[in-house]
C-alpha positions as a Markdown table, in Angstrom:
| # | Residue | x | y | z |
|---|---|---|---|---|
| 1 | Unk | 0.0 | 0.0 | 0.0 |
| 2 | Unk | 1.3 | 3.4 | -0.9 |
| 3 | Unk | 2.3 | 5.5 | 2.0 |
| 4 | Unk | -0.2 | 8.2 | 2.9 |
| 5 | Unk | -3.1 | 6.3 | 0.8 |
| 6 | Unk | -5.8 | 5.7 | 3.0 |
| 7 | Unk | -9.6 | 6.2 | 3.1 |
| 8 | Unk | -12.8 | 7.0 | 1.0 |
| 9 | Unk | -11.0 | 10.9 | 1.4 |
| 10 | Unk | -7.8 | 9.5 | 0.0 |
| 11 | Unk | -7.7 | 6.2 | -2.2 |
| 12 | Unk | -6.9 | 2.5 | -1.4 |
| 13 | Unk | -4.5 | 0.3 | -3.0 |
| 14 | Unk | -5.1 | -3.1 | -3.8 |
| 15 | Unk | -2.4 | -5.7 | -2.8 |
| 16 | Unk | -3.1 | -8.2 | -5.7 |
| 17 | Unk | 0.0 | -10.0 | -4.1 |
| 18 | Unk | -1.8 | -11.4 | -1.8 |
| 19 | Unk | -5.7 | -12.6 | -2.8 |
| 20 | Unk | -6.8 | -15.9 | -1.7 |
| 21 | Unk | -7.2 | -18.7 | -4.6 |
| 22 | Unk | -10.6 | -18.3 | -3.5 |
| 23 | Unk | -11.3 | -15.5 | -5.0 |
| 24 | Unk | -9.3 | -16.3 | -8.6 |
| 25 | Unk | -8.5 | -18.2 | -11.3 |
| 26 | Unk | -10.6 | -21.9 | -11.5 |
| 27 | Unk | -12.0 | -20.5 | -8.3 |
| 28 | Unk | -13.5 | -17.3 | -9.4 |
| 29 | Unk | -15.1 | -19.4 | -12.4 |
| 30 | Unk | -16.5 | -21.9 | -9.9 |
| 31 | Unk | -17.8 | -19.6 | -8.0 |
| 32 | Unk | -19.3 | -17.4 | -10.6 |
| 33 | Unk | -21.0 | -20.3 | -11.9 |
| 34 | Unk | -22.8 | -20.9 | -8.3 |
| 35 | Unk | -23.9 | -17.4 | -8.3 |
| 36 | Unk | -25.7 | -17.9 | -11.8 |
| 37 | Unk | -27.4 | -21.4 | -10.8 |
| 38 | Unk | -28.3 | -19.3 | -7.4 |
| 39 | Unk | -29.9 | -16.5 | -9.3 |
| 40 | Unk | -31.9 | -18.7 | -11.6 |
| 41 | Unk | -33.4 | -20.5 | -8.5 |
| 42 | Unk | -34.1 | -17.0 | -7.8 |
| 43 | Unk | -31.8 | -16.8 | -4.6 |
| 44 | Unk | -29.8 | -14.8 | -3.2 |
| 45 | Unk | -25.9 | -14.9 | -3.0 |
| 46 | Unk | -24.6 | -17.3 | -0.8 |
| 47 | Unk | -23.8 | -15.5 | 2.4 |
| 48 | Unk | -20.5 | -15.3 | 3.7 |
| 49 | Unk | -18.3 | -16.7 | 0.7 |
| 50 | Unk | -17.0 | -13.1 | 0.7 |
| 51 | Unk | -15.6 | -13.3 | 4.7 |
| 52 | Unk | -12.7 | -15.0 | 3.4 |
| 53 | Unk | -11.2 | -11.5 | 1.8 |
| 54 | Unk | -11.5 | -10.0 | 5.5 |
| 55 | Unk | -8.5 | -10.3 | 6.5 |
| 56 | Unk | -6.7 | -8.6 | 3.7 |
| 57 | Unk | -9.0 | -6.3 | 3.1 |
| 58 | Unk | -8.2 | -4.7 | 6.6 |
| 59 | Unk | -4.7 | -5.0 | 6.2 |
| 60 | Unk | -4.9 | -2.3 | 3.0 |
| 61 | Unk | -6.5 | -0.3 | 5.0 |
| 62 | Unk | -4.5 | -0.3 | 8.2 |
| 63 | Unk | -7.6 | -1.4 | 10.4 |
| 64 | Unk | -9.2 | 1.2 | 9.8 |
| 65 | Unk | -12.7 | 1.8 | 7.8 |
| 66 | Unk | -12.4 | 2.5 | 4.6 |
| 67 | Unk | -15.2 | 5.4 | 4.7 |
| 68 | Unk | -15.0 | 7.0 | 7.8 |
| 69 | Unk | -11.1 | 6.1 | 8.7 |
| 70 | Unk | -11.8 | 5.2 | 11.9 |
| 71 | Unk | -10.2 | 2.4 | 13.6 |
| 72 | Unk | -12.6 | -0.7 | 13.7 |
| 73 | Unk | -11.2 | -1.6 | 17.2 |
| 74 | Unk | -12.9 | 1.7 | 18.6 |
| 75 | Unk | -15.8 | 2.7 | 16.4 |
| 76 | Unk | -17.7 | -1.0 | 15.6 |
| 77 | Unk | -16.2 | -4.3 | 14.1 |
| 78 | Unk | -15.5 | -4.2 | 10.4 |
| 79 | Unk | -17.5 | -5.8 | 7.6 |
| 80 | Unk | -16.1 | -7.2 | 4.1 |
| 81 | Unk | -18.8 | -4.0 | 2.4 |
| 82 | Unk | -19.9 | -4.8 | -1.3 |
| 83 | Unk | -19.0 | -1.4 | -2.8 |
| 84 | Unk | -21.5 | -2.0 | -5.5 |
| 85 | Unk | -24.8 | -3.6 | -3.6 |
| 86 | Unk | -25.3 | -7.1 | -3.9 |
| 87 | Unk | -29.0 | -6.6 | -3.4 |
| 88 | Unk | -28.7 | -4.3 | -6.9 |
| 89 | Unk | -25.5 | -6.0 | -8.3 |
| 90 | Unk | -25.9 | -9.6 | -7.5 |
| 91 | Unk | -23.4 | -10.5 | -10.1 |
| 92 | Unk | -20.6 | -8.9 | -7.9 |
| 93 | Unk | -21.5 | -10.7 | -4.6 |
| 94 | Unk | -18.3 | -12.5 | -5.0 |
| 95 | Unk | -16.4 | -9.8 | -7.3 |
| 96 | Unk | -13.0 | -9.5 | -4.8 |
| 97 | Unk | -12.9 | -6.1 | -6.6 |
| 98 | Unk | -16.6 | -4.7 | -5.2 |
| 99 | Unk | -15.2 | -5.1 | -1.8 |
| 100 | Unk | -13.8 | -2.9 | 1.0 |
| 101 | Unk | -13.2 | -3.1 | 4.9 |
| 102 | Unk | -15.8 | -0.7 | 6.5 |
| 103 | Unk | -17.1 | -0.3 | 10.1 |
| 104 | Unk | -20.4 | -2.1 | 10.6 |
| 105 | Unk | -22.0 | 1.6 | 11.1 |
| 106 | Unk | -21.0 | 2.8 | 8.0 |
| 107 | Unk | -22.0 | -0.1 | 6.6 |
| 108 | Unk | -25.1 | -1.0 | 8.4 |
| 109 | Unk | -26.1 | 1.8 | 9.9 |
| 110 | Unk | -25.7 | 4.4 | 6.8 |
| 111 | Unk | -25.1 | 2.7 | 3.6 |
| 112 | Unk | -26.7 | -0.4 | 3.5 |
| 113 | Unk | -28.2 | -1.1 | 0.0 |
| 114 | Unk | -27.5 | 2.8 | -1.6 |
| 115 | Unk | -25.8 | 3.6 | -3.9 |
| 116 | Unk | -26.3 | 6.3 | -6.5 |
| 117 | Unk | -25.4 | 6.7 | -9.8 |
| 118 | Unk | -25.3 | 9.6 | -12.0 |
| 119 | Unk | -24.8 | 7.7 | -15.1 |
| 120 | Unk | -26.0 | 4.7 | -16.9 |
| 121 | Unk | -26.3 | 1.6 | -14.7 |
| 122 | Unk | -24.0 | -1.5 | -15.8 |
| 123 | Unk | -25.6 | -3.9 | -17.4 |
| 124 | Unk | -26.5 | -7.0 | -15.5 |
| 125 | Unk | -25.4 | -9.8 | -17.5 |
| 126 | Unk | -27.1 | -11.3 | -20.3 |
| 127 | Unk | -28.3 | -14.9 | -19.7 |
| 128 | Unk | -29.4 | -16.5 | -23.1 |
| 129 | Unk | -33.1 | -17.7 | -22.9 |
| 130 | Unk | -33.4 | -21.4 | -22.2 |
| 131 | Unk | -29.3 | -21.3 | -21.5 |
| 132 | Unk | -27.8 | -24.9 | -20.9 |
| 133 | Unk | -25.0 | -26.0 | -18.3 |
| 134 | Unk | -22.7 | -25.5 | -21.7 |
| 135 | Unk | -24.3 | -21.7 | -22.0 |
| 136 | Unk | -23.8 | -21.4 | -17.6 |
| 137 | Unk | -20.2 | -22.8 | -18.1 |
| 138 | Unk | -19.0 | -20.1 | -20.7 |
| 139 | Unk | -20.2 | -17.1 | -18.8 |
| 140 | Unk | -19.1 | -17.9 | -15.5 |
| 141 | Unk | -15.7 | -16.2 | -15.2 |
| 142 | Unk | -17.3 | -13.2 | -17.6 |
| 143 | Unk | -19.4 | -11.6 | -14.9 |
| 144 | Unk | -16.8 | -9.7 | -13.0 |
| 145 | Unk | -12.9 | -9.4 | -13.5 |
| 146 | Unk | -10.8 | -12.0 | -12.4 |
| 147 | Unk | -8.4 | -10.1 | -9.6 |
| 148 | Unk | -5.7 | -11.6 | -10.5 |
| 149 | Unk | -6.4 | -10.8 | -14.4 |
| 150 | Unk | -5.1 | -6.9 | -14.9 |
| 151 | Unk | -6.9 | -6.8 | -18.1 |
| 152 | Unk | -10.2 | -8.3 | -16.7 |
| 153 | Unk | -9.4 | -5.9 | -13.8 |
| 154 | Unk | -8.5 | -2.4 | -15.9 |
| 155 | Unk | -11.8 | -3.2 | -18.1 |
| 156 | Unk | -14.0 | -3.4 | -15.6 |
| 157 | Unk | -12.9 | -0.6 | -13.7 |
| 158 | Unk | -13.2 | 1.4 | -17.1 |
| 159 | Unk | -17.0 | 0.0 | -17.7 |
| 160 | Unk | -18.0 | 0.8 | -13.8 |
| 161 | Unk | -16.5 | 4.7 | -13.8 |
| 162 | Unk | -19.2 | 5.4 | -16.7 |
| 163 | Unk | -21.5 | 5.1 | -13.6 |
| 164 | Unk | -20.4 | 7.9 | -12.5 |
| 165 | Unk | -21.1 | 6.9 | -8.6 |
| 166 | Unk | -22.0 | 9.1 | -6.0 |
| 167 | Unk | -20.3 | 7.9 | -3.7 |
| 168 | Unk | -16.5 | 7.8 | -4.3 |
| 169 | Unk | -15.1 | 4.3 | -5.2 |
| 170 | Unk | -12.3 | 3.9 | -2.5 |
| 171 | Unk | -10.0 | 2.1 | -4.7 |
| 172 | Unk | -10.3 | 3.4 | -7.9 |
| 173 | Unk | -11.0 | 7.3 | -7.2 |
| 174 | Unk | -8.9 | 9.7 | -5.7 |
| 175 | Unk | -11.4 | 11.7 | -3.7 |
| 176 | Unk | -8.6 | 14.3 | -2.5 |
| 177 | Unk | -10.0 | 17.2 | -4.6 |
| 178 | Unk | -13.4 | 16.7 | -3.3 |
| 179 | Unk | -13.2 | 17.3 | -0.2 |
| 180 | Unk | -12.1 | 19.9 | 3.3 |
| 181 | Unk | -12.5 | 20.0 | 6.8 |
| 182 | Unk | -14.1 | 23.0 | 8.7 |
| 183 | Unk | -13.5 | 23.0 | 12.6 |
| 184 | Unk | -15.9 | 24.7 | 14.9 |
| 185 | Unk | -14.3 | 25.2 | 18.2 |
| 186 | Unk | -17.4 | 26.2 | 20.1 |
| 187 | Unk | -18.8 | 23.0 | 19.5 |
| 188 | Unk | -15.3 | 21.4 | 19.4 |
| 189 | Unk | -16.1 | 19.1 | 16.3 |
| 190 | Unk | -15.3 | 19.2 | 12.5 |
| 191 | Unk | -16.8 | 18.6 | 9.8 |
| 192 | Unk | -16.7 | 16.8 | 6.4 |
| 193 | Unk | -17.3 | 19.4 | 3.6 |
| 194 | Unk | -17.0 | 20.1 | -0.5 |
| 195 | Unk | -14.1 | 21.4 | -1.4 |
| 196 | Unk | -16.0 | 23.7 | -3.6 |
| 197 | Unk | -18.6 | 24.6 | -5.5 |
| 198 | Unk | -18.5 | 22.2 | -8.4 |
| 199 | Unk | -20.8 | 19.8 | -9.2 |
| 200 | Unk | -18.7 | 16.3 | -8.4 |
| 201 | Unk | -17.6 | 17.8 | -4.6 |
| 202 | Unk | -21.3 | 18.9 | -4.0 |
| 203 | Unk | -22.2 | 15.5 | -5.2 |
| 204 | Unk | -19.8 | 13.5 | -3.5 |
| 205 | Unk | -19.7 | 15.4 | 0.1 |
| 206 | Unk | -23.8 | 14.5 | -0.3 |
| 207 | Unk | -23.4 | 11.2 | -1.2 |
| 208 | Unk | -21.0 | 10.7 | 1.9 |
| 209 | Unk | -22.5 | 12.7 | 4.5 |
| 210 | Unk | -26.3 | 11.0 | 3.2 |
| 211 | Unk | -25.0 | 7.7 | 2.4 |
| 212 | Unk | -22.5 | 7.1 | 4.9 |
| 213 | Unk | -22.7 | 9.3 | 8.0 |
| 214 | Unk | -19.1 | 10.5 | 7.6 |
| 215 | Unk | -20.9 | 13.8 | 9.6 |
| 216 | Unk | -22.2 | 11.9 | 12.4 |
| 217 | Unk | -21.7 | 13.1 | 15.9 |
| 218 | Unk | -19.9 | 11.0 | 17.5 |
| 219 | Unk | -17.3 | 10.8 | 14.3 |
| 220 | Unk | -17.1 | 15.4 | 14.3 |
| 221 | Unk | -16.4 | 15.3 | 18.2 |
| 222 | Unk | -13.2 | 12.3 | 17.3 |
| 223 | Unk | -12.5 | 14.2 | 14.5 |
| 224 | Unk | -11.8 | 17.7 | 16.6 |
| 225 | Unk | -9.5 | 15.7 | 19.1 |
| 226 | Unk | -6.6 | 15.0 | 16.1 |
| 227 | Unk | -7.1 | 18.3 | 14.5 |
| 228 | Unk | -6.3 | 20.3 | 17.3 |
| 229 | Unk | -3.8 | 18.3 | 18.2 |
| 230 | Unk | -2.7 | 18.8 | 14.4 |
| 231 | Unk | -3.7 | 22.1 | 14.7 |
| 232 | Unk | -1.5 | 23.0 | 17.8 |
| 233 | Unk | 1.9 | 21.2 | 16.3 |
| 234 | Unk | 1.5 | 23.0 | 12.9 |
| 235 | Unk | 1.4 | 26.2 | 14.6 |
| 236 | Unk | 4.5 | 25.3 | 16.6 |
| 237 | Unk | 6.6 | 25.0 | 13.4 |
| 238 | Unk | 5.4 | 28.2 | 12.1 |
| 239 | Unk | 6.4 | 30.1 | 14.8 |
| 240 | Unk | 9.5 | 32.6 | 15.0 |
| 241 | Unk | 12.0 | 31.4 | 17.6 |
| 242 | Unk | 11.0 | 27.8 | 18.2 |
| 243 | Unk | 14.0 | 25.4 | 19.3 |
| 244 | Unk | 15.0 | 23.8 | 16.3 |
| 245 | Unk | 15.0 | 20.5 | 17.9 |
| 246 | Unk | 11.9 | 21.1 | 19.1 |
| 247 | Unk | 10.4 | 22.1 | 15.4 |
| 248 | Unk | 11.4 | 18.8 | 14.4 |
| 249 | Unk | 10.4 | 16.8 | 17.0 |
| 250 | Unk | 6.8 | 18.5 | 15.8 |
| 251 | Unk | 7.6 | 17.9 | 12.2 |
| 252 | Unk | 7.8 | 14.0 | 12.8 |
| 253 | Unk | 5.0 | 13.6 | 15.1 |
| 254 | Unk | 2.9 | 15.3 | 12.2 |
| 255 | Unk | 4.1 | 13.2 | 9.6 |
| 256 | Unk | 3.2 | 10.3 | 11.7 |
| 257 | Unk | -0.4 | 11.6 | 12.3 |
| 258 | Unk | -0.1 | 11.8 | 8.2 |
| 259 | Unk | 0.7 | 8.4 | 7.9 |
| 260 | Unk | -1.6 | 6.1 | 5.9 |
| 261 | Unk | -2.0 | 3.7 | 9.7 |
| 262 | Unk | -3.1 | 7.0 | 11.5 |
| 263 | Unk | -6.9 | 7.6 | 12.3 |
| 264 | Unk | -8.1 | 10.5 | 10.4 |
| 265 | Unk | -4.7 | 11.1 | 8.3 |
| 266 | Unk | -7.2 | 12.4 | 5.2 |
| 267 | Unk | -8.0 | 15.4 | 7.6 |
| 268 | Unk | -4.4 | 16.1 | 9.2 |
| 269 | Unk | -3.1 | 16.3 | 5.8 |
| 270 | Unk | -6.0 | 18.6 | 4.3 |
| 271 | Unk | -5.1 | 20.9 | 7.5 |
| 272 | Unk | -1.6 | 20.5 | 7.6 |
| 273 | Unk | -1.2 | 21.1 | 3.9 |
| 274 | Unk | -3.9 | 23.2 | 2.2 |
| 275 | Unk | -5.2 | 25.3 | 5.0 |
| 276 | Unk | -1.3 | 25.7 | 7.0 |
| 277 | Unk | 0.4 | 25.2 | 3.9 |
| 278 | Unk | 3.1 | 23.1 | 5.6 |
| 279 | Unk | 5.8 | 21.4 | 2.9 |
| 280 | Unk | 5.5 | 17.8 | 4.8 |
């Protein structure tokens, strides 16, 4: 994972190094062609195949969710989330690359099955009328990409950014240009907030704050806590006459609150950065 890459604010990385077979190769096919004899019957995905990605999933994202960056060991247990609903999307229940590590109140709380779109849907895949096994067999694998496939991979990810989501995709968007943070010191929280004025920050900062609850109480009032500690180190750089050994010692505790395994990083460097203009 790429240092400083982090939430739904920043963007994830992938670690294609390390996907279980489970989710690849013979078994994505075998899989795939569960999922279509499951949808004929007309039921749903098989619950749980997707727990096995856990693990990894919340290793990209340094424990922490990937929407609301909190860590999962303070804010609620983490869920493998289906990016793309499976309710909506049931051929990416087991899609590795529809997945993401996110606390179960973003999840279940906020998100659930929503998910907007600005664009044209994709296409749910065509099943020939009357299809044989032979017909089943040849479009299992098809559905979604194969994560260990980078062409399967780059030509999905093509097809599924003519959506034009609402809700930035954490791994394949960089959401850094969407978004800002506005403290309010009475209250002692901070918010989540466009960037500007254009129509993809107003839509996204909706999308998040509707969708996901990145504004929720509890997260503006954890929020304030790192940016005033951010706050408070920043301004002892800037100023005249500091020791310089005590300037750095400031310096490195703010790049470590930067770091991509640091709660709230996406903020710290927003403050640090765009509103301090700090070169770290």
């Amino acid at each position: 994972m790429r240092a400083g890459i982090e939430d739904i604010v920043i963007q994830l990385t992938r670690d294609r190094t390390n996907i279980r077979p489970g989710f690849k190769s013979a078994w994505h096919r075998k899989r795939e062609r569960e999922l279509l004899d499951r949808h004929l019957a007309g039921d749903a995905p098989r619950d749980g195949v997707w727990k096995g990605a856990k693990n990894q999933l919340k290793v990209e994202t340094s424990g922490k969710c990937a929407y609301c960056e909190a860590d999962t060991s303070v804010v609620a247990h983490g869920d493998v989330e289906h990016f793309r609903p499976k309710s909506e999307y049931w051929w990416l229940a087991y899609c590795y690359d529809n997945y993401a590590f996110a606390c179960q109140i973003c999840n279940q709380s906020f998100k659930l099955a929503n998910f907007p779109v600005h664009g044209a849907k994709l296409a749910e895949p065509v099943i020939p009328a009357n299809a044989t096994a032979s017909d089943l067999d040849a479009l299992a694998g098809t559905m979604a990409p194969d994560p260990a496939v980078n062409p399967s991979v780059q030509q999905f990810i093509a097809a599924a950014s003519l959506e034009e989501a609402g809700l930035p995709d954490p791994y394949n968007v960089n959401p850094e240009p969407l978004f800002r943070w506005t403290a309010d010191d009475t209250l002692r929280e901070v918010e989540i907030r466009p960037r500007d004025g254009s129509s993809a920050a107003v839509r996204a900062h909706h999308a998040v704050v509707e969708f996901l609850g990145l504004n929720r109480e509890e997260l503006r009032r954890l929020r304030y806590q790192t940016y005033d500690e951010a706050r408070l180190l920043g301004a002892l750089v800037q100023r005249p006459g500091i020791p310089a050994d005590l300037v750095t010692r400031a310096e490195d505790m703010l790049r470590q609150m930067m770091r991509d395994d640091s709660q709230y990083a996406g903020m710290v460097r927003y403050l640090i950065r765009d509103e301090m203009s700090l070169p770290l």
